[in-house]
C-alpha positions as CSV (number, residue, x, y, z in Angstrom):
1,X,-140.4,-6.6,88.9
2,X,-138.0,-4.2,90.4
3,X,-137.3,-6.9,92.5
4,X,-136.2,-9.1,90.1
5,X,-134.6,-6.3,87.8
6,X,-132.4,-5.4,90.7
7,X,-131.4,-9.3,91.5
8,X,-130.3,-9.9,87.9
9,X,-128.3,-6.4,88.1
10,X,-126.6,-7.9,91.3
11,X,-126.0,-11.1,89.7
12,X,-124.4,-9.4,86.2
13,X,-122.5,-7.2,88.6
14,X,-120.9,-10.3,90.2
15,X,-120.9,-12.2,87.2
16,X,-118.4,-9.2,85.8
17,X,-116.7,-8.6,88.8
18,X,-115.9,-12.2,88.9
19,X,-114.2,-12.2,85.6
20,X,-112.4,-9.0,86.1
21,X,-110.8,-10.4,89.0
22,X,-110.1,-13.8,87.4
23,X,-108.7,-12.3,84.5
24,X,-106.5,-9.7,86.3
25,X,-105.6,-12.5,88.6
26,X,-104.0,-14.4,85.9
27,X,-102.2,-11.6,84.7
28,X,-100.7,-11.4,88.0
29,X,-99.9,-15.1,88.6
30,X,-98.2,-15.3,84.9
31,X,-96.5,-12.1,85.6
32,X,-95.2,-13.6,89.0
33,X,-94.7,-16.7,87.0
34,X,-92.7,-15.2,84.5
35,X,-90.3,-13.3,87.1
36,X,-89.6,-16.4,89.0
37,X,-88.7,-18.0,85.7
38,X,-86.5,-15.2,84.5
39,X,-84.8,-15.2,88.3
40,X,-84.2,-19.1,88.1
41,X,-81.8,-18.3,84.9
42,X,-80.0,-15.2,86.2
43,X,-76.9,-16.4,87.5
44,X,-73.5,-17.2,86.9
45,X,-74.3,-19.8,83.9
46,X,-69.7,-20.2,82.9
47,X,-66.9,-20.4,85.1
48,X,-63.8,-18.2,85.7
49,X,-65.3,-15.1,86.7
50,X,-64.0,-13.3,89.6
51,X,-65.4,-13.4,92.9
52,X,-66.5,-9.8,92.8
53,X,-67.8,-10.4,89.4
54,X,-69.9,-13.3,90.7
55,X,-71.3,-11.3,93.2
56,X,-72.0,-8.3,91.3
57,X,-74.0,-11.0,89.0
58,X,-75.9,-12.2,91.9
59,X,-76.3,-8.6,93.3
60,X,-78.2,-7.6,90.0
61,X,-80.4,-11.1,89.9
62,X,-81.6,-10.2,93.1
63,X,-83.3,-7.1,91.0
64,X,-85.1,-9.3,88.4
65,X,-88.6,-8.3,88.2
66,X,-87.8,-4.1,89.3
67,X,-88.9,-2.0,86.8
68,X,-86.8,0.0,84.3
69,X,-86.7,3.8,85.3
70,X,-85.5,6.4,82.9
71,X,-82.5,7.7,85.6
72,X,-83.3,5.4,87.9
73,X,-80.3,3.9,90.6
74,X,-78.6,7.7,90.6
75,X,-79.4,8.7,94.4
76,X,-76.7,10.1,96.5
77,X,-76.2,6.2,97.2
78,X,-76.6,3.2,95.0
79,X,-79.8,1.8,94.8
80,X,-83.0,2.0,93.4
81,X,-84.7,5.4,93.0
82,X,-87.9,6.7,91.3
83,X,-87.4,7.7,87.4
84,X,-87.5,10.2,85.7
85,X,-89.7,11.8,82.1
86,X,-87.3,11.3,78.7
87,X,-88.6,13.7,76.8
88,X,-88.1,12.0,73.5
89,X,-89.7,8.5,74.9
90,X,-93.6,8.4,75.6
91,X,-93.3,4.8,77.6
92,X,-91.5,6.9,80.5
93,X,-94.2,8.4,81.2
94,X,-95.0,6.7,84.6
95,X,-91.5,6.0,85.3
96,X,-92.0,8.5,88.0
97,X,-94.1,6.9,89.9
98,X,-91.7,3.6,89.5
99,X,-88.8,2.8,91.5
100,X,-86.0,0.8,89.3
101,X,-82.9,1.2,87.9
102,X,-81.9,2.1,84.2
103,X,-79.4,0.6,83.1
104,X,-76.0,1.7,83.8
105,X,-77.9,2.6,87.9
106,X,-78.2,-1.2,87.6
107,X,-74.6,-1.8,87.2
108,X,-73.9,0.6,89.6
109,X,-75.9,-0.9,92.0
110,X,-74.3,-4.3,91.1
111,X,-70.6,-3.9,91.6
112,X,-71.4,-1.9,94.9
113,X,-73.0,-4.7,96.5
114,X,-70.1,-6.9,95.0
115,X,-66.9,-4.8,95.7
116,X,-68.2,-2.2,98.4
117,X,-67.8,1.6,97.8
118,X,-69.0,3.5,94.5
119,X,-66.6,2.1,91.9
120,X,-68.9,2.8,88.9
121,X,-70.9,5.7,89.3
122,X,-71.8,7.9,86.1
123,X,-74.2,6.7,82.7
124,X,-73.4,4.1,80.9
125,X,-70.4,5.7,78.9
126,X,-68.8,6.5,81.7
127,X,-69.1,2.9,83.2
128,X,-67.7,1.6,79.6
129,X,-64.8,4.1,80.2
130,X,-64.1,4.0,83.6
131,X,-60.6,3.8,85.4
132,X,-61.8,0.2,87.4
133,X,-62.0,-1.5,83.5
134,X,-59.1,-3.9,83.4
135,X,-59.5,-5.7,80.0
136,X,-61.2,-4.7,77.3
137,X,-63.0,-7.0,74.2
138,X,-63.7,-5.5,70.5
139,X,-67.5,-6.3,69.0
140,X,-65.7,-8.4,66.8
141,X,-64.9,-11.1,69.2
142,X,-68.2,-11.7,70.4
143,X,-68.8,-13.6,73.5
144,X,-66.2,-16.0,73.1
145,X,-63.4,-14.0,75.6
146,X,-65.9,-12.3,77.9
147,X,-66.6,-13.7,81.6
148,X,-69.8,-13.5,84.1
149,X,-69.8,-10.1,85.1
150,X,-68.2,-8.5,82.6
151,X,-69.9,-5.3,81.0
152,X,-71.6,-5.4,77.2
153,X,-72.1,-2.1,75.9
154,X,-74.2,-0.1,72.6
155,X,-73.5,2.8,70.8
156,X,-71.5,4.4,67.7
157,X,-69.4,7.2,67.5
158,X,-67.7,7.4,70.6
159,X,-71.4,7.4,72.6
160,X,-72.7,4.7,74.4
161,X,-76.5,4.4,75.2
162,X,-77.0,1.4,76.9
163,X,-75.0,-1.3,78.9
164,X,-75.8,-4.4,80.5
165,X,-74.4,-7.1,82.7
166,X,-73.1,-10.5,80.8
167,X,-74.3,-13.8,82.8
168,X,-72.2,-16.6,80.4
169,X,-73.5,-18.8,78.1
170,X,-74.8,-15.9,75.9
171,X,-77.3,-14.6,78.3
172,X,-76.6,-11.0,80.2
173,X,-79.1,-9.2,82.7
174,X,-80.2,-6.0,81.8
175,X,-82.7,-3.3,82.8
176,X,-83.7,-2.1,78.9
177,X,-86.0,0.2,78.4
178,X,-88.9,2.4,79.9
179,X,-92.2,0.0,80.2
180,X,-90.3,-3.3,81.3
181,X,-89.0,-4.7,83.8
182,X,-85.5,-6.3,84.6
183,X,-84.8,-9.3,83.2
184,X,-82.4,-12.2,81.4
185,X,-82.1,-11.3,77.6
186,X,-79.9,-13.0,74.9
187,X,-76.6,-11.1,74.3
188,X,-77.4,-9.0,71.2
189,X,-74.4,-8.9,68.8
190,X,-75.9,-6.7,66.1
191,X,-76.5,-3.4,65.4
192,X,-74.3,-1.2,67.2
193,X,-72.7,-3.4,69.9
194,X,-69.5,-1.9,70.6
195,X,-68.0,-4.5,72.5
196,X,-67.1,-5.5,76.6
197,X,-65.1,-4.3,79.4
198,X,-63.6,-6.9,82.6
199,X,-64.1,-5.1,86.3
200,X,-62.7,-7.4,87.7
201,X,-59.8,-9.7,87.2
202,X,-60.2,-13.2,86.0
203,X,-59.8,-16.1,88.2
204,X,-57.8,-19.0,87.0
205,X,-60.5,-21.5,86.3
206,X,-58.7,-25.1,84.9
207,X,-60.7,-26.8,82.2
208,X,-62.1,-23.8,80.5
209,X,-62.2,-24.1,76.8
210,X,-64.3,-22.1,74.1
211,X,-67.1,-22.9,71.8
212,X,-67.4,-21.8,68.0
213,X,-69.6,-21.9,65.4
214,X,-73.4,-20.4,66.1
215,X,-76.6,-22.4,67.0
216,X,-74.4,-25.5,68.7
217,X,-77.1,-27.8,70.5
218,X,-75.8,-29.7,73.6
219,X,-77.5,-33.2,74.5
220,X,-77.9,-35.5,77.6
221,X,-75.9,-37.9,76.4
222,X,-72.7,-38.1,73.6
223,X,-75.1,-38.7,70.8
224,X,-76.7,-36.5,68.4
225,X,-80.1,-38.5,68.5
226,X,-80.6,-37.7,72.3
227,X,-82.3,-35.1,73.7
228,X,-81.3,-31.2,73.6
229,X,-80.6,-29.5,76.1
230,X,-78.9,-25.9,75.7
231,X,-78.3,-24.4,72.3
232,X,-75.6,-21.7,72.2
233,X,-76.1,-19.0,69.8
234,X,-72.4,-18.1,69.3
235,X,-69.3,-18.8,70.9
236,X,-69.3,-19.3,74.7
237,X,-66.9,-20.0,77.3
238,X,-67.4,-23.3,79.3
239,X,-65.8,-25.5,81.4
240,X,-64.9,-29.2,80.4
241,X,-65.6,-31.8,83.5
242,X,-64.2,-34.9,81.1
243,X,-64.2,-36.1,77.9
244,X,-64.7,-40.1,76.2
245,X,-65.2,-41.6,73.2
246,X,-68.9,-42.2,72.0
247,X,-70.5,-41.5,68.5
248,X,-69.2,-39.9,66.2
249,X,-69.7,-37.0,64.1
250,X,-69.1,-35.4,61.3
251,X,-69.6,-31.7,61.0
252,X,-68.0,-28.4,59.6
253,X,-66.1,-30.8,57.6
254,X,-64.6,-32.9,60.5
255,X,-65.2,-36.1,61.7
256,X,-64.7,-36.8,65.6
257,X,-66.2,-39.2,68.4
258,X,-65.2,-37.5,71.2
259,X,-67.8,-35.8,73.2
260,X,-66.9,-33.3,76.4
261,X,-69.5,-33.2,79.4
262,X,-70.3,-29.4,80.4
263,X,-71.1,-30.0,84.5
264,X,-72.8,-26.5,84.8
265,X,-75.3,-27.3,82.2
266,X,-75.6,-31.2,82.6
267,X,-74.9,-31.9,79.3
268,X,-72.6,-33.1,76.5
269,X,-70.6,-31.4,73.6
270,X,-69.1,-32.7,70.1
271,X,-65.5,-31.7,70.3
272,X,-66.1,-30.5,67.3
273,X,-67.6,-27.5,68.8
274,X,-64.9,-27.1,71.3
275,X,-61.6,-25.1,70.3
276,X,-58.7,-27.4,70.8
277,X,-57.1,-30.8,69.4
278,X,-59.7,-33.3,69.0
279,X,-58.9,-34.5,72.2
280,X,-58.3,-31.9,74.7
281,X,-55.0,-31.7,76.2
282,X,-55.4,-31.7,80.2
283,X,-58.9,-32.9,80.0
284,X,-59.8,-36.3,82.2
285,X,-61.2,-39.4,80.4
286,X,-65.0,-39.8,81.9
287,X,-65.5,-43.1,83.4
């Protein structure tokens, strides 16, 4: 009997042991899964940004995945450090025992790796107020004006609490908050955004136009009845391969068949969408 008692304890101890590991082992495959997804989208997703702006983009994709760390990325040397207890936030907790970057030591990371040196050392207000900032955009223009690598910004009165990297397209990376990790958010443009700063200047990129309007759906081919393929939530800088005559549509009180095809996102555009003529001056006819 004790025999048999202590073969079926074995077995139940497998049996759980089994499922423990299964279970934790699909946490961590859709963990890793997740990560490799969010790294796949962080990157320059609109043209005209600098070069240093492109590779401070690239620099802080390379972090996707690291965790958030309350004062993380504020060594003697940029880079990520172990965090730090806020007081008045109970997920920091263990941020001591993680190495990461909050958020403005992930920017600082960033444009050292793009432009060498320390250029933006300081929290995030200081980064938002630094002497590198070249151009500055108001909350009220939204997306439309800002550039990969440009620098998004929260706060009211005068402070600013958080920062984060844009990427085009209405996407930016960020590190947010004690208990997650880095990752590709939509730009928030509520609350108390406060608006975008330029690092570095803007390269002259030809066949650049603006979107408008919120929610705009691109397809995979100039028709409305094809397939979606990339919905922009507000207005978004893109750049126009070509342009040609195909259904049309009417819209927002307009009526056009012209249809623009976006190369970076392999897709199509009503012009209505676009800001411009109806046909875009300077813009090829698509064969």
């Amino acid at each position: 009997m004790a025999g048999r008692t202590t073969a079926v304890a074995a077995v139940t101890a497998l049996t759980l042991l089994t499922t423990w590991a299964g279970a934790h082992g699909a946490t961590a495959a859709t963990t890793t899964a997740t990560a490799a997804a969010a790294a796949g989208e962080c990157r320059v997703l609109a043209p005209g940004a600098s070069a240093v702006a492109q590779k401070a983009v690239a620099a802080a994709c390379e972090q996707i995945g690291v965790w958030y760390t309350w004062g993380g990325g504020h060594g003697p040397q940029p880079g990520p450090t172990y965090g730090q207890v806020d007081p008045s936030d109970p997920d920091s907790a263990h941020d001591p025992e993680r190495l990461g970057f909050d958020c403005s030591g992930l920017v600082r990371y960033a444009y050292h790796r793009a432009a060498g040196g320390d250029p933006l050392t300081g929290n995030a207000y200081h980064q938002f107020h630094s002497p590198q900032v070249q151009q500055r955009f108001t909350a009220a223009q939204g997306t439309a004006p800002l550039l990969p690598g440009d620098l998004l910004a929260w706060g009211s009165g005068g402070s600013v609490h958080h920062i984060a990297i844009y990427l085009g397209a209405g996407k930016m990376v960020e590190a947010r908050e004690s208990g997650t990790r880095i990752t590709v958010s939509d730009v928030r443009l509520g609350g108390d955004y406060a608006g975008a700063v330029r690092i570095a200047p803007a390269a002259q990129a030809p066949g650049t136009f603006s979107t408008w309007g919120t929610d705009v759906w691109t397809h995979e081919e100039p028709s409305t009845t094809s397939p979606r393929v990339h919905k922009f939530p507000g207005p978004t800088t893109v750049r126009i391969d070509c342009q040609k005559h195909a259904e049309p549509v009417t819209a927002e009180g307009y009526t056009n068949d012209a249809w623009s095809y976006l190369p970076e996102y392999g897709a199509w555009i009503t012009n209505i969408y676009i800001k411009g003529p109806a046909w875009l001056d300077g813009v090829r006819t698509c064969p």
